[in-house]
N, C-alpha and C positions, 0 to 999 in steps of 0.2 A: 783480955786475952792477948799475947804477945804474936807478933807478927810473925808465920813462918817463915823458918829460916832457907838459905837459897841452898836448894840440894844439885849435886853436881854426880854425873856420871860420865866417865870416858871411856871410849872405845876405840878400838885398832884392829884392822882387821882385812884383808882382800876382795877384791870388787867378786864372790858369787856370791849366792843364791844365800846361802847358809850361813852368810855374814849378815845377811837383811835380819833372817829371822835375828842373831843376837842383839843388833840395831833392835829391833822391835822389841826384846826381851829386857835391855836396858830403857827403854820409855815404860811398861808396864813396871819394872821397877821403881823408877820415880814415883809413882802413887804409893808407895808403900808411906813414904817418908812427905808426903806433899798429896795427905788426904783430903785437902781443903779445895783440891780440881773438882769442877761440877766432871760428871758424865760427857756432858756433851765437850766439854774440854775435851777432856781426855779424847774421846774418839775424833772430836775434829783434828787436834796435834799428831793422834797414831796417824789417820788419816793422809796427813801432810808427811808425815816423813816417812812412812813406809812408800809413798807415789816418788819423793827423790830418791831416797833410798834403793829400791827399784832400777829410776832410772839410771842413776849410776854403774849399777852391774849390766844391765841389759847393753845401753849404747857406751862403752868401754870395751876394747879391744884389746886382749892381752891381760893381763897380771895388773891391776891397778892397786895401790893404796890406799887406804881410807881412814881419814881420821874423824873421830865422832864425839862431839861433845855436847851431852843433854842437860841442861836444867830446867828445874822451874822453883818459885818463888812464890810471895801472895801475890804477885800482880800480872809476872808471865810465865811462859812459856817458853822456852829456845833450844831447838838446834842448830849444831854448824857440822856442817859435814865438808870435810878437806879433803880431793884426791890428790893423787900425783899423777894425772891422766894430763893429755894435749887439752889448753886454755882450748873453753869452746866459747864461739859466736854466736849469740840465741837473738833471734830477732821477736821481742819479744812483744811490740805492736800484732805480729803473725800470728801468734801465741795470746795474746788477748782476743783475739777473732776468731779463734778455734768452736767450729761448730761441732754436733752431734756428729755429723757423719767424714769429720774430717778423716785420716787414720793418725797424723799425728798434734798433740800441742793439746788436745783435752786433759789428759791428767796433769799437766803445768797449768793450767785454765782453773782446773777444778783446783791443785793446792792455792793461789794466789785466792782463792775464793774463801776461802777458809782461815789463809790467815791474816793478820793484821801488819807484817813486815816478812815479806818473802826478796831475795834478789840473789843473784850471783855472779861472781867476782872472779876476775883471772887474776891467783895469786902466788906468786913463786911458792911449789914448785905445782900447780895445778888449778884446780876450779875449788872457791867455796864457797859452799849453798847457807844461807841464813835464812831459818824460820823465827818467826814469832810469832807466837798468837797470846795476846793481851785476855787477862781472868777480866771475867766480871763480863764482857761483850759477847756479843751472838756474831 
């Protein structure tokens, strides 16, 4: 049987609420074409990129940009999500110690937890977030 091929979707779109959901409508489409993700895949990836996704619109101020690129393949997983919002400063030791009853840095906690290559990068002209979660691992 021949390896699945790397399926790619892109998105563009403004930091609300209603650009998440098509963020998230583009990830349930990937399964169509890249039915070889277990479940738990799948739900751990939606999982992780609708928590940045999210963050994004929520702590953005103004009209922000969004650029969205989903794949996956037989072996990963990936988004990049690009804004054109002010480079942020994440202290992310802070963000590793994030307890239950913090109020912020759990849901950055819990995607890092999920996936196998998470980080973000201040890149002209803004912040890009990189997911990865590796098929085959729990």
């Amino acid at each position: 049987m021949d390896a699945p091929q790397r399926v790619t979707r892109t998105l563009q779109g403004k930091s609300d609420l209603s650009f998440v959901d098509e963020i998230l409508d583009g990830v349930e489409g990937l399964w169509e074409e890249a039915p070889h993700v277990t479940d738990e895949n799948r739900m751990m990836f939606m999982l992780a990129v609708s928590e940045i996704a999210t963050n994004l619109v929520k702590h953005n101020e103004g009209p922000v940009s969004i650029w969205v690129t989903l794949s996956a393949d037989h072996d990963r997983l990936e988004a990049i999500l690009q804004d054109d919002a002010e480079v942020l400063d994440i202290n992310w030791e802070e963000i590793a110690q994030a307890s239950d009853d913090d109020e912020s840095g759990r849901g950055m906690a819990l995607v890092r937890s999920v996936l196998h290559e998470f980080h973000s990068d201040g890149v002209p002209p803004g912040n890009r977030w990189t997911l990865v979660r590796n098929l085959g691992h729990s």
